[in-house]
N, CA, C and O atoms as a printed pandas DataFrame, in Angstrom:
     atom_number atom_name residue_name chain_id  residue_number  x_coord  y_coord  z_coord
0              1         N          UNK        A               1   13.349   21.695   -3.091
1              2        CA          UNK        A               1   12.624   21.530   -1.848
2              3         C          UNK        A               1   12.335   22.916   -1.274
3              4         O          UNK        A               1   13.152   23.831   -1.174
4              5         N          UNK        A               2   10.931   22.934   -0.881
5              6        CA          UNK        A               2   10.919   24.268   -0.394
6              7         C          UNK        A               2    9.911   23.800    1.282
7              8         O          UNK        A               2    8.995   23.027    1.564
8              9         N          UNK        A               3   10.595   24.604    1.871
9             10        CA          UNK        A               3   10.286   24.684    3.600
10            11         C          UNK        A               3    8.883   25.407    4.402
11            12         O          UNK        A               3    9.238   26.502    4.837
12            13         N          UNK        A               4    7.695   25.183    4.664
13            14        CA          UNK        A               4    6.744   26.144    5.027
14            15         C          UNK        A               4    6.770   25.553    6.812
15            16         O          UNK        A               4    7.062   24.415    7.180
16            17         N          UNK        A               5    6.477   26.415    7.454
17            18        CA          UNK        A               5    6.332   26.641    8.744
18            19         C          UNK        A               5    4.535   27.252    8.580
19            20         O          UNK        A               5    3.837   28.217    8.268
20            21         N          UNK        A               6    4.518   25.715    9.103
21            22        CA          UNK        A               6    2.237   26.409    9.367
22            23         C          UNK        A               6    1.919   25.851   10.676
23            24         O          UNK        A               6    2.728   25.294   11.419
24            25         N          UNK        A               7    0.323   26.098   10.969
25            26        CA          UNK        A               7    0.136   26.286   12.140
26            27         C          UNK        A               7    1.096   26.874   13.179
27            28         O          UNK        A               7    1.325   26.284   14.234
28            29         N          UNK        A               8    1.632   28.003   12.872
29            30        CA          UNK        A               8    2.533   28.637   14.352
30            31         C          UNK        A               8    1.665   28.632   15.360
31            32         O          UNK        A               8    0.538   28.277   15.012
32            33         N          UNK        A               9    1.794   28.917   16.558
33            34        CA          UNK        A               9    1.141   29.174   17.628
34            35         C          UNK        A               9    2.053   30.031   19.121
35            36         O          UNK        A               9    2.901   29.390   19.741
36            37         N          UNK        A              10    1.936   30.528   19.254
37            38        CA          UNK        A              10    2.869   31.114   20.465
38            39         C          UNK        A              10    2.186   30.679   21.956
39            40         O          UNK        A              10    1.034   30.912   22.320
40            41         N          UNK        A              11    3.032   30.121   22.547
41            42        CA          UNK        A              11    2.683   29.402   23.730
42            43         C          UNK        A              11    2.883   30.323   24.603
43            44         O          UNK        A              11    3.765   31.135   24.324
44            45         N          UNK        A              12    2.090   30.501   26.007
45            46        CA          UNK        A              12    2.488   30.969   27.205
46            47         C          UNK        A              12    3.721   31.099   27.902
47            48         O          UNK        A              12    3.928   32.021   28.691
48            49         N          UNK        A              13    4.787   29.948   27.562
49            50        CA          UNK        A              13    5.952   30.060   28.358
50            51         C          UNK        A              13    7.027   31.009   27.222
51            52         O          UNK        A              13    8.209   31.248   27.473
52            53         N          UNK        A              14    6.460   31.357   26.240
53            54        CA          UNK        A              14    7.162   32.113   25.148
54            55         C          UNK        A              14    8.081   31.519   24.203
55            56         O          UNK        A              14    9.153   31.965   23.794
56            57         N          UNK        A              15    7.314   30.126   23.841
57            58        CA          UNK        A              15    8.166   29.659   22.926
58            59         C          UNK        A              15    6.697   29.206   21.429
59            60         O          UNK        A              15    5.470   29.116   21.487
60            61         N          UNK        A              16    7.517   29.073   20.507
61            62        CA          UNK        A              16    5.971   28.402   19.483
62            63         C          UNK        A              16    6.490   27.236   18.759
63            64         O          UNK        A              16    7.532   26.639   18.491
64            65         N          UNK        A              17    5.132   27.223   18.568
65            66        CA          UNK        A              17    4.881   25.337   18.293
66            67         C          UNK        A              17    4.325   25.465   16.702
67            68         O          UNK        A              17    3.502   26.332   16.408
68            69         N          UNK        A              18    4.833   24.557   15.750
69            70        CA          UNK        A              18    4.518   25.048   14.180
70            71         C          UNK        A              18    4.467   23.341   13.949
71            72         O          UNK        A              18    4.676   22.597   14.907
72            73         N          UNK        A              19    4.169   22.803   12.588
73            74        CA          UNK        A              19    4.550   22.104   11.744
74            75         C          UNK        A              19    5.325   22.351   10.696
75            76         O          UNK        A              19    5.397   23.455   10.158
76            77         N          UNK        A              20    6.097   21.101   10.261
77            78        CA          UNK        A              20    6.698   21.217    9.021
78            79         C          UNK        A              20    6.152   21.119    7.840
79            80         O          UNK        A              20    5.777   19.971    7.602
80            81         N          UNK        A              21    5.936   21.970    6.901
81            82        CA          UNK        A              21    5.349   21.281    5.497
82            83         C          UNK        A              21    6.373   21.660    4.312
83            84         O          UNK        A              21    6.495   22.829    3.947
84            85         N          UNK        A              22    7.032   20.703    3.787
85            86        CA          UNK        A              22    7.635   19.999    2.554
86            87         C          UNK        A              22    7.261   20.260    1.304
87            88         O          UNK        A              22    6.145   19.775    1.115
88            89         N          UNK        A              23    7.606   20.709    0.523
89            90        CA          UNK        A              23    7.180   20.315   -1.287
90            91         C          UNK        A              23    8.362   20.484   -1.610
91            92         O          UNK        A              23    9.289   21.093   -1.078
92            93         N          UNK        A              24    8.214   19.581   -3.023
93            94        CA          UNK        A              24    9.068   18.931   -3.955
94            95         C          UNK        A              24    8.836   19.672   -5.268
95            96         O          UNK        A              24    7.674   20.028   -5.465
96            97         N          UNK        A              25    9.565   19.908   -6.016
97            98        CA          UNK        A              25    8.907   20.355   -7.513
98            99         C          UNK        A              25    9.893   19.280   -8.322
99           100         O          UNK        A              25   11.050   19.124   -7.931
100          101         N          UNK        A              26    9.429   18.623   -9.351
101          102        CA          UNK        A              26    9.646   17.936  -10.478
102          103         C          UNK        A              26   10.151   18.582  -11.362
103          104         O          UNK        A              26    9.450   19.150  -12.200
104          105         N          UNK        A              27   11.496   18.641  -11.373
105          106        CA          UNK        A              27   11.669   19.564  -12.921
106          107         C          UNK        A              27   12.951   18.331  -13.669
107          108         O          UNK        A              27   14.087   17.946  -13.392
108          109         N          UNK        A              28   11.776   18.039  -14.870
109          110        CA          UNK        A              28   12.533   16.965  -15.900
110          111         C          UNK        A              28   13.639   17.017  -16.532
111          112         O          UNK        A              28   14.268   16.054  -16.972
112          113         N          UNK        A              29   14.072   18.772  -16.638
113          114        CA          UNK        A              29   15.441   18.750  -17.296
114          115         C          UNK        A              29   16.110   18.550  -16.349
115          116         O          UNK        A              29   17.063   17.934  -16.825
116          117         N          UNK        A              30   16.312   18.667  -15.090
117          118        CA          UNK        A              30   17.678   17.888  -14.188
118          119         C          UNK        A              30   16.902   16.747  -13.900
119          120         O          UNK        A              30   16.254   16.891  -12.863
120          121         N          UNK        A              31   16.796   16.010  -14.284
121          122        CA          UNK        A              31   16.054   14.683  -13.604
122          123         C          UNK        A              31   16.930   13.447  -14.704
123          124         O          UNK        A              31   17.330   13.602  -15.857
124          125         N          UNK        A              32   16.999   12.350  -13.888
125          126        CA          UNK        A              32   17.557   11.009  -15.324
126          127         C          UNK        A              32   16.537   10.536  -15.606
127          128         O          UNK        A              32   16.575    9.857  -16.633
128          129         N          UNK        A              33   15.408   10.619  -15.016
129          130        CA          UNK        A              33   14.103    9.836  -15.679
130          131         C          UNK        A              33   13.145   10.740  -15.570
131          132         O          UNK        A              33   13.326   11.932  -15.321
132          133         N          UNK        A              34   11.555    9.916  -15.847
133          134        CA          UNK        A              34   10.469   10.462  -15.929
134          135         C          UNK        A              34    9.530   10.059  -14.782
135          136         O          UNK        A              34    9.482    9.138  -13.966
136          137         N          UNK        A              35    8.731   11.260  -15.103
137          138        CA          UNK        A              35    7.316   10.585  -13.750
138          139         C          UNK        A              35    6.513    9.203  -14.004
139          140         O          UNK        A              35    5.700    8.648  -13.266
140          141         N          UNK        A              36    6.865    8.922  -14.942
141          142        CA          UNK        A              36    6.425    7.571  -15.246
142          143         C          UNK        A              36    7.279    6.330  -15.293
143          144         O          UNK        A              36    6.928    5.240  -15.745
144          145         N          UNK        A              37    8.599    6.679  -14.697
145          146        CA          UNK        A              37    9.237    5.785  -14.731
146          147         C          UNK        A              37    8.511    4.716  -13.556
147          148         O          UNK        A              37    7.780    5.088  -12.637
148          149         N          UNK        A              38    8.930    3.272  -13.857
149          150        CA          UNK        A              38    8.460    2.579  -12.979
150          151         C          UNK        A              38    9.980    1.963  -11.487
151          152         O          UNK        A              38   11.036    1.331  -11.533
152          153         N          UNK        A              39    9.293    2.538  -10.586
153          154        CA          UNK        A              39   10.085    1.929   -9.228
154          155         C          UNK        A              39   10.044    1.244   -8.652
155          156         O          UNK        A              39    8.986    1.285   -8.024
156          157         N          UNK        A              40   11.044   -0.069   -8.222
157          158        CA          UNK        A              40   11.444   -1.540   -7.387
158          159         C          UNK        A              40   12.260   -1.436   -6.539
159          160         O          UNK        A              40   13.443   -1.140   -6.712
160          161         N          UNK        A              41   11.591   -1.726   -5.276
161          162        CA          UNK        A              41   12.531   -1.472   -4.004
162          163         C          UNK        A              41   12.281   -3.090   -3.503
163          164         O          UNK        A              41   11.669   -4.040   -3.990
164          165         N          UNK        A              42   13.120   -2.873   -2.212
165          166        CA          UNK        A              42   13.145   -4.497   -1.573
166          167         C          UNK        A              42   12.844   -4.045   -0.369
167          168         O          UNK        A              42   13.176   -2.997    0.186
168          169         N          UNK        A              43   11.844   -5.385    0.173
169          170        CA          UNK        A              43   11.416   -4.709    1.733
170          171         C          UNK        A              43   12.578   -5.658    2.630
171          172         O          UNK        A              43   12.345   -6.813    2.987
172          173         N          UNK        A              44   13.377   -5.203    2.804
173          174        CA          UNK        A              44   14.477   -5.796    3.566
174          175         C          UNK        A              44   13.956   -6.627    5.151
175          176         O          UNK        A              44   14.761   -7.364    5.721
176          177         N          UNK        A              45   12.694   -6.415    5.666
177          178        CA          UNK        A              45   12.686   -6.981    6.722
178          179         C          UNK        A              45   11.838   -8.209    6.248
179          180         O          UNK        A              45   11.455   -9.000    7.111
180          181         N          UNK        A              46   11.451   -8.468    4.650
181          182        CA          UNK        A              46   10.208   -9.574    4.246
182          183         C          UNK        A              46   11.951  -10.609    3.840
183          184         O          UNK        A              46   11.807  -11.831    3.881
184          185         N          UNK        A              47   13.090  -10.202    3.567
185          186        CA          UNK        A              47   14.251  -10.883    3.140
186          187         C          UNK        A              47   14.614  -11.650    4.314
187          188         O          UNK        A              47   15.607  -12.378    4.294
């Protein structure tokens, strides 16, 4: 996981205002499966 801080902005009262942006990298040798594995979840509020 890697962390970016975008849109900074520095506000008047001297504080700043950013977003978070996220990425993931895929790396298959530590992984138990593949990008093609297929995924089944349960929507617990349709139960």
């Amino acid at each position: 996981e890697v962390d970016y801080k975008v849109n900074r902005t520095w506000n008047a009262n001297n504080t700043i205002t950013f977003q978070q942006k996220r990425v993931w990298h895929y790396l298959e040798s530590e992984s138990y499966g593949s990008l093609d594995d297929e995924i089944v979840n349960l929507n617990p509020v349709a139960l």
